[in-house]
C-alpha positions as CSV (number, residue, x, y, z in Angstrom):
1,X,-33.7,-76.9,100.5
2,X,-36.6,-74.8,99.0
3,X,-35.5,-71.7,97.0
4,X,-36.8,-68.2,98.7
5,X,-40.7,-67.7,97.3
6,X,-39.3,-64.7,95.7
7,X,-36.1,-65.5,94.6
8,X,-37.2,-65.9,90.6
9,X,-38.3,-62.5,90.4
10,X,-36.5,-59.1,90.3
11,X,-36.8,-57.4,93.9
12,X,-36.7,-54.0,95.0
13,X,-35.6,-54.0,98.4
14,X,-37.8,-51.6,100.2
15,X,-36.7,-50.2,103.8
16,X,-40.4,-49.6,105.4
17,X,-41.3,-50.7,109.1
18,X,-43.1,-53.5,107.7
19,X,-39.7,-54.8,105.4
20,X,-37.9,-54.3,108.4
21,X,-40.5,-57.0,110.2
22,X,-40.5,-59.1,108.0
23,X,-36.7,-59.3,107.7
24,X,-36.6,-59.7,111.2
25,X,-35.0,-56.4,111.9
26,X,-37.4,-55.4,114.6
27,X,-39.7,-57.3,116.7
28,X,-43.4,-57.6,116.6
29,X,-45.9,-59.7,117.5
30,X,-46.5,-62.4,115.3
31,X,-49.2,-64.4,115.3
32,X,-48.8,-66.1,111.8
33,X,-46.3,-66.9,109.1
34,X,-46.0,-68.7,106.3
35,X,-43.7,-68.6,103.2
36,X,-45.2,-65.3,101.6
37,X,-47.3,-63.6,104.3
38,X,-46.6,-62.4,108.2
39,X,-49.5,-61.4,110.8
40,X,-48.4,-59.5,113.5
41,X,-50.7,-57.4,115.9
42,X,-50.6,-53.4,115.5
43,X,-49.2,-51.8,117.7
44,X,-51.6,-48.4,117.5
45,X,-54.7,-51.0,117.9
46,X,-58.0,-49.8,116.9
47,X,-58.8,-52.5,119.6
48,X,-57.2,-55.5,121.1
49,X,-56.6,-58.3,118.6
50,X,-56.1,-55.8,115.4
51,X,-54.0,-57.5,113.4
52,X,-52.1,-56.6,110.3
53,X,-51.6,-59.0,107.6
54,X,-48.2,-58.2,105.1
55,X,-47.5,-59.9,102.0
56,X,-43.3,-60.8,102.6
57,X,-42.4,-59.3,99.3
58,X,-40.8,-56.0,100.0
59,X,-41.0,-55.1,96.3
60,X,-44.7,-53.8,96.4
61,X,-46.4,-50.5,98.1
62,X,-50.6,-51.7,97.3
63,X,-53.3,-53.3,95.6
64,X,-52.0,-51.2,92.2
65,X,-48.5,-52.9,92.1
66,X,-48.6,-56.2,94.0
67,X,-48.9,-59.5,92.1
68,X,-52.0,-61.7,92.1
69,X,-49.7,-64.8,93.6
70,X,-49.3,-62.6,96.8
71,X,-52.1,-61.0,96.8
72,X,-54.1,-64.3,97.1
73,X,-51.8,-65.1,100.0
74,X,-52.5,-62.6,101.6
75,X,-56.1,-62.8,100.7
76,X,-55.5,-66.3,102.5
77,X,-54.0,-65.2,105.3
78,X,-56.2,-62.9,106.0
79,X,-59.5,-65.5,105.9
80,X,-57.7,-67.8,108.2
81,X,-56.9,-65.7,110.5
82,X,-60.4,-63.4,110.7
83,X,-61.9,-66.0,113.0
84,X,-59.3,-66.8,115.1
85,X,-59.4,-62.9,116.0
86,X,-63.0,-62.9,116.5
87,X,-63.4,-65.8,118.7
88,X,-59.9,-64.7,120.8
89,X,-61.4,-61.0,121.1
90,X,-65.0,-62.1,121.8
91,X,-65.8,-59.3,119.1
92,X,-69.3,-58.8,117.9
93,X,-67.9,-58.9,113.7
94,X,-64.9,-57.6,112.4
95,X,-64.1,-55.3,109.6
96,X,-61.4,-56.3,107.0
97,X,-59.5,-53.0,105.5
98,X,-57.3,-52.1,103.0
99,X,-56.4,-48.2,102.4
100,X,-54.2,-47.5,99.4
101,X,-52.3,-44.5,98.4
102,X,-52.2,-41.4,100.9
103,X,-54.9,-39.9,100.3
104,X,-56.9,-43.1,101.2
105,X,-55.1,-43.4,104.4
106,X,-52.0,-45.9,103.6
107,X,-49.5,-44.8,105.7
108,X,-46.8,-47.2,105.2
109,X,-45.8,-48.2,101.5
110,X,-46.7,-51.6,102.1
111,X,-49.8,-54.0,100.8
112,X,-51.2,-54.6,104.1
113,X,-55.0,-55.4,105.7
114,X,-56.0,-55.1,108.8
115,X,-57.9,-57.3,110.6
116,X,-60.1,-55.2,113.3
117,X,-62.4,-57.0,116.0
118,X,-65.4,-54.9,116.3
119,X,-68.1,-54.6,119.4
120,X,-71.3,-53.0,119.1
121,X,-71.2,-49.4,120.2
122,X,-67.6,-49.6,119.8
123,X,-67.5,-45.7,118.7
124,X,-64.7,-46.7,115.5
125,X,-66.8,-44.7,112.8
126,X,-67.7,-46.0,109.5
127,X,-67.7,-43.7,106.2
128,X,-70.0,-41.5,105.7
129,X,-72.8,-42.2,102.6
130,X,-74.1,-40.0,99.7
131,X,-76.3,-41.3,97.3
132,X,-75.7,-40.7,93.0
133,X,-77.5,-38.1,91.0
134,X,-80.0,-38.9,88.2
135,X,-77.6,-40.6,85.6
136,X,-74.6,-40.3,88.0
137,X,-74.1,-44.6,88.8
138,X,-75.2,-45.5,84.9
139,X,-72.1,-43.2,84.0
140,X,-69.9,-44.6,86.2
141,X,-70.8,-48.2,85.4
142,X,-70.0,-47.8,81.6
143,X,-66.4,-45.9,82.6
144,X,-65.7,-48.4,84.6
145,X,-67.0,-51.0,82.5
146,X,-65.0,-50.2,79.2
147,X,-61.9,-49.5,81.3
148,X,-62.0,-52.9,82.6
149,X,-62.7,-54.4,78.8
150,X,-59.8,-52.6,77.6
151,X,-57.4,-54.0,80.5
């Protein structure tokens, strides 16, 4: 028998919708699984065939906290299952997201991407565009530059 994927590391059990999932708690509709991610189709669809992909470790809330093992699995997950939507929905592309934090729209403290099959004229809204001042992306590129050096 296999130890747990996560049974080396020191876990925080966390008691969101999606822990409860992927403890088997509550039902969804799962349409993947494999040792460290679960696919399961939202139930507040943006459109038929959005899918949410969750990494199993109930430990981490985003992309700021969760490791770069489970990350890539979910990375993984994610690419696998993105044309299996798009073929099953007939959709025209799909759009791969990720919000993180509140104030970028994560709702549940929970690294998760959705998966949402897109049609053209489809009416889901994309963000809306500015462009940089004189100076404005050159300043930006060297903060984020040296903050990545000094990582």
């Amino acid at each position: 028998m296999q130890p747990h994927p996560f049974a080396n590391r020191t876990v925080r059990m966390n008691n969101c919708i999606f822990c409860k999932i992927v403890r088997g708690e509550i039902p969804a509709a799962k349409i993947y699984e494999d040792e460290t991610t679960l696919a399961f189709l939202d139930i507040q669809p943006v459109h038929p065939g959005h899918t949410l992909v969750v990494s199993k470790n109930t430990a981490t809330k985003n992309i700021f906290d969760i490791s770069p093992e489970d990350w890539l699995a979910v990375s993984r997950t994610v690419r696998k299952l993105a044309g299996a939507i798009e073929k099953a929905t007939a959709a025209d592309g799909i759009n791969i997201l990720m919000n993180n934090r509140a104030h970028a729209g994560q709702v549940i403290e929970h690294p998760h991407v959705h998966i949402i099959p897109r049609f053209a004229n489809d009416g889901f809204e994309h963000w809306r565009k500015s462009t940089y001042q004189d100076g404005e992306a050159q300043a930006m590129q060297e903060k984020i530059r040296a903050l990545l050096a000094n990582a």
